[in-house]
C-alpha angles and dihedrals in degrees: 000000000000126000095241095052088046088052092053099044093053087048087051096050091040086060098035084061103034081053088053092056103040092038099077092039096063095032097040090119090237108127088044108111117185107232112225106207122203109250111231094197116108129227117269115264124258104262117236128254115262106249109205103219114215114203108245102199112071125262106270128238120265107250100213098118125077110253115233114269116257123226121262122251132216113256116236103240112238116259119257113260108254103258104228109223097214124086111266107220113254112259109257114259112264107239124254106261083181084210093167091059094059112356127195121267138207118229107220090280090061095248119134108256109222139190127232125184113234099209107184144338121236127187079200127067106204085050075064101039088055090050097048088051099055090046095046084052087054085058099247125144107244146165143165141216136194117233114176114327089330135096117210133193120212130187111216157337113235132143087222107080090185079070092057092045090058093043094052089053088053091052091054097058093036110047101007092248124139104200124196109224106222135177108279127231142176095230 
């Protein structure tokens, strides 16, 4: 065997023994000391004598068997209304809808389908704002809705169309304005 192999056996071996001794002093487990740490948790309660609970009330009846009829008794009339001697005012006439000149329909949802008059179109708001005050002092339903960047006033809404032609022609004459009538929706 060469010189230089012999040498590093023996310095192997040299450190393989020297490990061996010092090993088991350094890692001997002396100075470990096992922490006992306090518990917080309580003790369990004491558990609570069973109380055995008697019903009180009496056991009911079955109630299998048909109970006997009762007689009937009269029945008290009803006392007369006090007649007010003083004239009551006539109701006042309902007004005539005429519904079989132009009746209501239903769109295929079943929802009425109604009518509103688009008076007019304005770029400015407050242009719509003053419309929609004059008509709302004439006593006219009205709203308006932005689309777009235009604001436009409607008259409405009612499910005749023939009202709404009537009202476009008065105002026509009223305020000079020539309306277009068009499906309403909530939209």
């Amino acid at each position: 065997m060469n010189e230089a192999l012999r040498k590093r056996l023996i310095g192997a071996a040299a450190v393989v023994v020297a490990a061996l001794v010092v090993f088991p002093l350094l890692f001997s487990g002396d100075g470990y000391r096992e922490r006992h740490l306090p518990s917080n948790i309580p003790e369990a309660p004491a558990l609570p004598e069973v109380v055995e609970i008697v019903p009180e009330a009496p056991q009911l009846e079955t109630t299998e068997a048909v109970a006997p009829p009762t007689e009937p008794r009269p029945i008290e009339p009803m006392p007369a209304p006090e007649v007010v001697s003083e004239e009551a005012p006539a109701p006042a006439p309902l007004p005539d809808l005429k519904l079989h000149e132009d009746p209501p329909v239903l769109d295929q949802q079943n929802v009425p389908v109604a009518w509103t008059l688009q008076l007019a179109s304005f770029r400015d708001e407050s242009n719509a704002k003053a419309l929609r005050k004059k008509l709302v002092a004439a006593g006219h339903k009205v709203y308006s809705r932005r689309i777009g960047d235009l604001v436009k006033v409607y008259v409405g809404p009612d499910v005749q169309r023939t009202r709404l032609e009537a009202l476009q022609t008065e105002l026509k004459s009223d305020f000079g304005l020539n309306g277009i009538i068009v499906r309403f929706t909530t939209q």
